[in-house]
BAFI-3210 file (N, C-alpha, C; in Angstrom, 3 decimals, decimal comma, padded with zeros to 6 digits):
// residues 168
n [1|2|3|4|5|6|7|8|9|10|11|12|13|14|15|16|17|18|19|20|21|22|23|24|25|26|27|28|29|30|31|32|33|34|35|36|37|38|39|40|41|42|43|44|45|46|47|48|49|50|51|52|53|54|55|56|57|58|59|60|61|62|63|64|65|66|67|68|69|70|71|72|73|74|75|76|77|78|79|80|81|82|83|84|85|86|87|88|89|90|91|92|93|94|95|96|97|98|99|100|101|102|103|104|105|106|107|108|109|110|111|112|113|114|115|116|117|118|119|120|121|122|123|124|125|126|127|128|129|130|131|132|133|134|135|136|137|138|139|140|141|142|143|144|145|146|147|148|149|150|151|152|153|154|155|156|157|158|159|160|161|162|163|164|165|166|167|168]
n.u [-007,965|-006,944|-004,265|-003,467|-003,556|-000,768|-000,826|002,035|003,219|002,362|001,379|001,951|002,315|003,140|006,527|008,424|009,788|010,517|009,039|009,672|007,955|006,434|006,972|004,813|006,273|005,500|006,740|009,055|011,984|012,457|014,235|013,954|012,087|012,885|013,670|011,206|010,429|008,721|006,366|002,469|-000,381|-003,810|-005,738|-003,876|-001,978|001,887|004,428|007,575|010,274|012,144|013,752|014,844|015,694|015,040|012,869|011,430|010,942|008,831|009,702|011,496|011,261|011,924|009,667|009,755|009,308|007,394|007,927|007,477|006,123|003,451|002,170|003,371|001,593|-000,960|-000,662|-001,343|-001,867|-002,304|-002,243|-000,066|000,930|001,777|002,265|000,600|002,307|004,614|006,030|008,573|009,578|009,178|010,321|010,441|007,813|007,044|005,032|002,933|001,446|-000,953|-001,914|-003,222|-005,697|-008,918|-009,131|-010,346|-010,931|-010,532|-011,109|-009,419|-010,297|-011,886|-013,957|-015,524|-015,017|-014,904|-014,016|-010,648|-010,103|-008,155|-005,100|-003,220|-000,710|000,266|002,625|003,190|003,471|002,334|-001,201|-004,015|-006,837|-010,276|-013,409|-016,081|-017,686|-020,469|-021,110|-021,562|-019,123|-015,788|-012,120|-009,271|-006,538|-003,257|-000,469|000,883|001,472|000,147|-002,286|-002,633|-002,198|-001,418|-001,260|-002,617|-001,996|-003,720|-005,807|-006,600|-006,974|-006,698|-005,532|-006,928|-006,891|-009,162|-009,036|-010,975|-010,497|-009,753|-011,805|-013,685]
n.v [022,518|019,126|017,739|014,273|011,881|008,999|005,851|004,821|003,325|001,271|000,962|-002,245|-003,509|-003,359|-003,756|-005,163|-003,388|-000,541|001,038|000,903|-000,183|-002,662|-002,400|-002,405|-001,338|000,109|001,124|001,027|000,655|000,625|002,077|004,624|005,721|007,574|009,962|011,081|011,734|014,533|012,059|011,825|010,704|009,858|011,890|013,563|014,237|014,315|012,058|011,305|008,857|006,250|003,365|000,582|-002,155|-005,286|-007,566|-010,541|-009,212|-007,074|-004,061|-003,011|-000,238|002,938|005,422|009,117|010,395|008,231|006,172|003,382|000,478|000,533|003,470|002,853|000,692|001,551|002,397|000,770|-000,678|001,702|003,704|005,354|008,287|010,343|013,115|013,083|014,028|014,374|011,983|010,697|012,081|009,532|007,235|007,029|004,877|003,357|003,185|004,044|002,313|002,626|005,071|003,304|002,609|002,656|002,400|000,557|-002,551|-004,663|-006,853|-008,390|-007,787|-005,115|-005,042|-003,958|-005,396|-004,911|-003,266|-001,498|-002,035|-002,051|-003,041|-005,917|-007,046|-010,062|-011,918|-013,667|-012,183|-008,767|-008,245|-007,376|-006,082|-006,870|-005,355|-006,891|-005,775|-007,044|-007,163|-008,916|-010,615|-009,512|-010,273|-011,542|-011,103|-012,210|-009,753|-010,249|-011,676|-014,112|-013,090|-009,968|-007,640|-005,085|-002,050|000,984|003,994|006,762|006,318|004,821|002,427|-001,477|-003,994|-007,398|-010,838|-012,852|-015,462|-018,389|-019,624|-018,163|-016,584|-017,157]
n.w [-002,624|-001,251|-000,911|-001,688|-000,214|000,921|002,093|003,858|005,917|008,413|011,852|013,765|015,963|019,574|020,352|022,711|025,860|025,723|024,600|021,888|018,382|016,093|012,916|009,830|006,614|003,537|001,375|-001,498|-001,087|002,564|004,489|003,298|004,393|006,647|005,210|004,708|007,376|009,487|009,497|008,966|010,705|010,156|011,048|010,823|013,165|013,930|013,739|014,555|012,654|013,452|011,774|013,288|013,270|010,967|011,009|010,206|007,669|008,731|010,469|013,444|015,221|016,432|018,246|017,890|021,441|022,473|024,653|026,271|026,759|026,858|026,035|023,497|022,682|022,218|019,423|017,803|014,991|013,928|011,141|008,773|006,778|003,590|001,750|-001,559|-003,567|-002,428|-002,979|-004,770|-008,125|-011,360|-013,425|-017,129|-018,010|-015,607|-012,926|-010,005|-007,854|-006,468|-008,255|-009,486|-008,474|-008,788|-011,582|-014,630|-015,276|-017,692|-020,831|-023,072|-025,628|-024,904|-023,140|-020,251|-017,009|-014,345|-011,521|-010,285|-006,944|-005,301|-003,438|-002,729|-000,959|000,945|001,205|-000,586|-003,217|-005,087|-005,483|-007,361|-006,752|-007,965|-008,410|-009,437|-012,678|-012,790|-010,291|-007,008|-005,180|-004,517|-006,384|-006,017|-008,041|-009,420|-009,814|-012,169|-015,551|-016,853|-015,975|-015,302|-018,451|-020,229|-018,963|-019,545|-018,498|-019,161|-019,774|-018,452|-017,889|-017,390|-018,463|-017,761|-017,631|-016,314|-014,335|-013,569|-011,048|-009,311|-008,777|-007,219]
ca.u [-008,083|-005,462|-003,189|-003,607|-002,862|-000,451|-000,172|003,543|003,840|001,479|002,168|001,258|001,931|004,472|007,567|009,746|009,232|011,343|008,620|009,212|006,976|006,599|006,286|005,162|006,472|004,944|007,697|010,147|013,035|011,747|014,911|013,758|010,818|013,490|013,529|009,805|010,065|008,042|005,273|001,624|-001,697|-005,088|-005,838|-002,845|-000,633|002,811|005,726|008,925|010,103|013,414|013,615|016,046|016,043|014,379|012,112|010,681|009,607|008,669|010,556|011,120|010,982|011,464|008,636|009,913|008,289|006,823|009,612|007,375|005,560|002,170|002,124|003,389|000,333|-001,661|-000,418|-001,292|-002,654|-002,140|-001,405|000,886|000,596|002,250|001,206|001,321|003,421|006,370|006,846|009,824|009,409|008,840|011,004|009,517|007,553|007,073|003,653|002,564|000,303|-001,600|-002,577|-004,039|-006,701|-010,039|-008,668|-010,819|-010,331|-010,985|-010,551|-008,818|-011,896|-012,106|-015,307|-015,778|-014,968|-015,030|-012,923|-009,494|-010,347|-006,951|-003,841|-002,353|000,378|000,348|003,881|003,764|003,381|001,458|-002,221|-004,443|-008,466|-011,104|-015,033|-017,013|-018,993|-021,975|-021,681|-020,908|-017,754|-014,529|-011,604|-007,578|-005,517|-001,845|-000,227|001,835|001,482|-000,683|-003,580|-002,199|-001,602|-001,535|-001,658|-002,981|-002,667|-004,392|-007,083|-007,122|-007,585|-006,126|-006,081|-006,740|-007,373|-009,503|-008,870|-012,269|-009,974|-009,641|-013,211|-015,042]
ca.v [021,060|018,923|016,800|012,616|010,912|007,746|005,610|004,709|002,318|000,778|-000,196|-003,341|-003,324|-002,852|-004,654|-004,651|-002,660|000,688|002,136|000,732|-000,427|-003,252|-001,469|-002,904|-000,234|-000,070|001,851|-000,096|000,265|000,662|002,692|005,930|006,188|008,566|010,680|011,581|012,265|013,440|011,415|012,026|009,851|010,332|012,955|015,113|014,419|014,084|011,375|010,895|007,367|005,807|002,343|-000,062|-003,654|-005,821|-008,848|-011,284|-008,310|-006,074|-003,309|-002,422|001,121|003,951|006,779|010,331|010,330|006,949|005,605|002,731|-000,868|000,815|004,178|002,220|-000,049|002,492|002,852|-000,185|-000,459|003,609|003,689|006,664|008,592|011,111|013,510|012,255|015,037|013,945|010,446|010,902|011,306|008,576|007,243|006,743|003,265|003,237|003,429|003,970|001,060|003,798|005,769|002,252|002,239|003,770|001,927|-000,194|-003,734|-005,010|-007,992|-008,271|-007,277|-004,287|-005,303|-003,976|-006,454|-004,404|-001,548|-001,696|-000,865|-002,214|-003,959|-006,339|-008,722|-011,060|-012,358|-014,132|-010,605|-008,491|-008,970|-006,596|-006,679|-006,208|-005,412|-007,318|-005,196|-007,906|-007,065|-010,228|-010,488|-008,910|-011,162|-011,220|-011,596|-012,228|-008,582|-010,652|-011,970|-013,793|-012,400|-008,226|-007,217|-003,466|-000,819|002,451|005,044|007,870|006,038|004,222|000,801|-002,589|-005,366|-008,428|-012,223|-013,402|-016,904|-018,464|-020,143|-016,780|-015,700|-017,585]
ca.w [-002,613|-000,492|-001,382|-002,429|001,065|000,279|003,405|003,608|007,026|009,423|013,010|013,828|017,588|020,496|020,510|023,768|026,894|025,701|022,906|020,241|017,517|014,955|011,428|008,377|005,355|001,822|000,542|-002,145|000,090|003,890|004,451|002,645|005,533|007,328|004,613|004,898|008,409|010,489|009,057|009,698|010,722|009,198|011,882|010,662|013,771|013,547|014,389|014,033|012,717|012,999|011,910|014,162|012,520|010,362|011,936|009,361|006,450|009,024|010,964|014,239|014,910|017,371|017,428|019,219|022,678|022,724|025,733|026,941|025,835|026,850|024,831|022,023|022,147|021,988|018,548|017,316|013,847|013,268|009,383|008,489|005,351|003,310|000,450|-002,862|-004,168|-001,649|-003,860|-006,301|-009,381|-012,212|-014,446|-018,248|-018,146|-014,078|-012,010|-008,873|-007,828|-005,719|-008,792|-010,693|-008,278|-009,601|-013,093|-014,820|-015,305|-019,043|-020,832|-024,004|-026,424|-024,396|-022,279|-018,811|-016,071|-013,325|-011,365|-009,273|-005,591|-004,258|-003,967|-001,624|-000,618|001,738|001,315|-002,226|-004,157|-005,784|-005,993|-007,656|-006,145|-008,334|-008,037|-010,799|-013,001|-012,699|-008,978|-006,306|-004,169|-005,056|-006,189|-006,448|-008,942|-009,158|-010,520|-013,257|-016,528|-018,127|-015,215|-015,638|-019,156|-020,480|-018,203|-019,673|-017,522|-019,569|-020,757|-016,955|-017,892|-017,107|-019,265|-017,346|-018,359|-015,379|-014,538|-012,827|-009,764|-008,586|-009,142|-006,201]
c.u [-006,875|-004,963|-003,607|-002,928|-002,177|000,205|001,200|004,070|002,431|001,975|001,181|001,142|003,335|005,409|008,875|008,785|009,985|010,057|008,647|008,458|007,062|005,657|006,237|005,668|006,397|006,080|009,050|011,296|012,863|012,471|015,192|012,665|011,542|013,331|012,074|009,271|009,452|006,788|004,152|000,500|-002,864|-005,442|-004,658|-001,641|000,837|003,886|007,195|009,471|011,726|013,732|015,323|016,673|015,116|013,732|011,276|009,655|009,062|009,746|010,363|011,606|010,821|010,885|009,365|008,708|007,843|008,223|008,947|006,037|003,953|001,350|002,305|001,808|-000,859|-001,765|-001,050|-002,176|-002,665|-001,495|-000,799|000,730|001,831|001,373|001,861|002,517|004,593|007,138|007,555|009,213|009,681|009,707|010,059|009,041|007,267|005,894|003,946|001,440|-000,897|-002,310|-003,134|-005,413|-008,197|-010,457|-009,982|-010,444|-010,964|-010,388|-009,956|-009,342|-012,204|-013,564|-014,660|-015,385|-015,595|-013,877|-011,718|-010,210|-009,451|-006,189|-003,376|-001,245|000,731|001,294|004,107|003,193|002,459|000,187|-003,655|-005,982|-009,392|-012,812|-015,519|-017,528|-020,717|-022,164|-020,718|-019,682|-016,542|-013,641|-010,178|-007,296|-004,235|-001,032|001,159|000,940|001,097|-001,978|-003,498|-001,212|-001,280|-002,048|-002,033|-003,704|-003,156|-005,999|-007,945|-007,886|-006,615|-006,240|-005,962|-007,187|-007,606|-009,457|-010,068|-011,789|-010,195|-010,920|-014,361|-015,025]
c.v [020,464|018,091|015,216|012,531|009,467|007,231|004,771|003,464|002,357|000,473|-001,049|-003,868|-003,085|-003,631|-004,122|-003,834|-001,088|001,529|001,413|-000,259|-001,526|-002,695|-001,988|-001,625|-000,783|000,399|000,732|000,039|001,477|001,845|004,437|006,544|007,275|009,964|011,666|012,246|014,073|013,425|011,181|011,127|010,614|011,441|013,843|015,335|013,807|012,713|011,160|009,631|007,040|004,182|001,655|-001,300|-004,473|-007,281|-009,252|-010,336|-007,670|-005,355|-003,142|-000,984|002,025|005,295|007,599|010,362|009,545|005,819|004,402|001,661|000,314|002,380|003,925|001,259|000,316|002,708|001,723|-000,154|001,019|002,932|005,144|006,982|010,000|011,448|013,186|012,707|014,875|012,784|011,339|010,679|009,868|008,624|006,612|004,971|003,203|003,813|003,471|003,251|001,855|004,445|004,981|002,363|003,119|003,034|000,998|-001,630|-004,331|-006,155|-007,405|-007,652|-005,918|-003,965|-005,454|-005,169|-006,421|-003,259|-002,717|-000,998|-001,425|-003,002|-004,843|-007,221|-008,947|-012,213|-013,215|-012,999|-010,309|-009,157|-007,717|-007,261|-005,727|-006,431|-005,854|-005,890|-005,448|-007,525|-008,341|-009,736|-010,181|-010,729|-010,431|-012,134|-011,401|-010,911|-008,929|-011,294|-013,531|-012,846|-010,919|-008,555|-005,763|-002,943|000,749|003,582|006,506|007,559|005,228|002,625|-000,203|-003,814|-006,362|-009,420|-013,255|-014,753|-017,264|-018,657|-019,049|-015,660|-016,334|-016,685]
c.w [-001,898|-001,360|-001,444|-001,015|000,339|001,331|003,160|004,418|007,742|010,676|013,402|015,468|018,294|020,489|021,621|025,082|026,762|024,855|021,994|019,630|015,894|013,809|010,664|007,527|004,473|000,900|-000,407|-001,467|001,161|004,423|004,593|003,330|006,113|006,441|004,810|005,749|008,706|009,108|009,761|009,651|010,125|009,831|011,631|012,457|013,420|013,843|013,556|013,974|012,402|012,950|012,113|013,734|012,155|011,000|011,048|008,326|006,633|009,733|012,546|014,735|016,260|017,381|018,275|020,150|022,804|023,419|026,295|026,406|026,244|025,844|023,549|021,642|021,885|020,683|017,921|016,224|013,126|012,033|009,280|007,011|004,892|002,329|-000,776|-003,442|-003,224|-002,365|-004,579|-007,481|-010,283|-013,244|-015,640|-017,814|-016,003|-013,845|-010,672|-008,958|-007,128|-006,770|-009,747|-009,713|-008,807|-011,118|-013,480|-015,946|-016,821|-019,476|-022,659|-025,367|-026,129|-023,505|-020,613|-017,817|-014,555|-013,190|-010,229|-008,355|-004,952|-004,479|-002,668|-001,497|000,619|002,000|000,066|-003,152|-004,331|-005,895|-005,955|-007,377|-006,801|-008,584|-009,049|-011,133|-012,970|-010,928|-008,383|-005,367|-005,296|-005,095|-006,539|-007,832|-009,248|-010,050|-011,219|-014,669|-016,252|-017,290|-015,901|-017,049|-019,616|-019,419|-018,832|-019,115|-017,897|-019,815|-019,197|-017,055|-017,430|-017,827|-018,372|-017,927|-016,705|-015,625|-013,377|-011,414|-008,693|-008,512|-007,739|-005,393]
res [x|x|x|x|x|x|x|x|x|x|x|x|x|x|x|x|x|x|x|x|x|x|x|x|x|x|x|x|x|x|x|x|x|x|x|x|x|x|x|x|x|x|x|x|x|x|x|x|x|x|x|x|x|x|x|x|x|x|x|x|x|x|x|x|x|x|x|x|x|x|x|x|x|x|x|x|x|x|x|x|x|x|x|x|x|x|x|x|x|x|x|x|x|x|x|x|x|x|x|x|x|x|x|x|x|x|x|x|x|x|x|x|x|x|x|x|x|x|x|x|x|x|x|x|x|x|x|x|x|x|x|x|x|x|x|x|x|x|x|x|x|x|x|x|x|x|x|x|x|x|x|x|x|x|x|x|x|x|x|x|x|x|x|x|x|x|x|x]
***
């Protein structure tokens, strides 16, 4: 069986005429991407990533062998991944937001809601996306308190307290 893919950085496109590449990184400090190196795409090739300076929350970034604005744009949108088993361990009380998805979303009563199928932020934090159980369109919700309460990750649930605003 392989390994849990956990994409790590995205590029988002070319920046400059040398190569290099504007990177978003998922990682809690962006920094620790070197560490990982080289880091591979969904196809299992490789790159090497050295990030250069920070530009409004993303990175910019030089790949090995990518020397020029048009090979870099080439890149554009490639997501990068690692295997799960490379994250650091967990200190007691600490998740990976990666291994909530699948979870299911419950309300306080312990009635179904729906499932986690993802997470995003879009520059005001956290925001956990989840599929009704009745069906319909997916919705967000803010991954704080009062919305996200209990996390139990054996049992794989989520307590949430859907608020309707966030339900259209």
């Amino acid at each position: 069986m392989s390994e849990k893919k956990i994409i790590i950085a995205k590029i988002l496109t070319a920046h400059g005429v040398r190569g290099f590449v504007k990177l978003r990184v998922f990682l809690e400090d962006p920094s620790d991407i070197s560490g990982y190196n080289p880091i591979k795409d969904a196809k299992g090739k490789s790159y090497q990533i050295k990030l250069k300076n920070s530009v409004k929350g993303d990175w910019v970034a030089e790949i090995s062998g990518i020397t020029d604005r048009n090979e870099a744009e080439k890149l554009r949108g490639l997501e990068l991944f690692i295997d799960r088993n490379q994250l650091p361990e967990l200190e007691d009380g600490e998740i990976y937001i990666e291994d909530l998805i699948g979870c299911s979303a419950i309300d306080k009563d312990g009635k179904k809601l729906g499932d986690v199928i993802d997470f995003q932020n879009f520059g005001a934090g956290d925001l956990i996306e989840i599929k009704p159980a009745s069906g319909g369109k997916t919705y967000y919700l803010p991954m704080v308190e009062p919305y996200v309460g209990d996390i139990d990750t054996e049992k794989r649930t989520i307590i949430i307290d859907p608020a309707e605003e966030f339900m259209a």
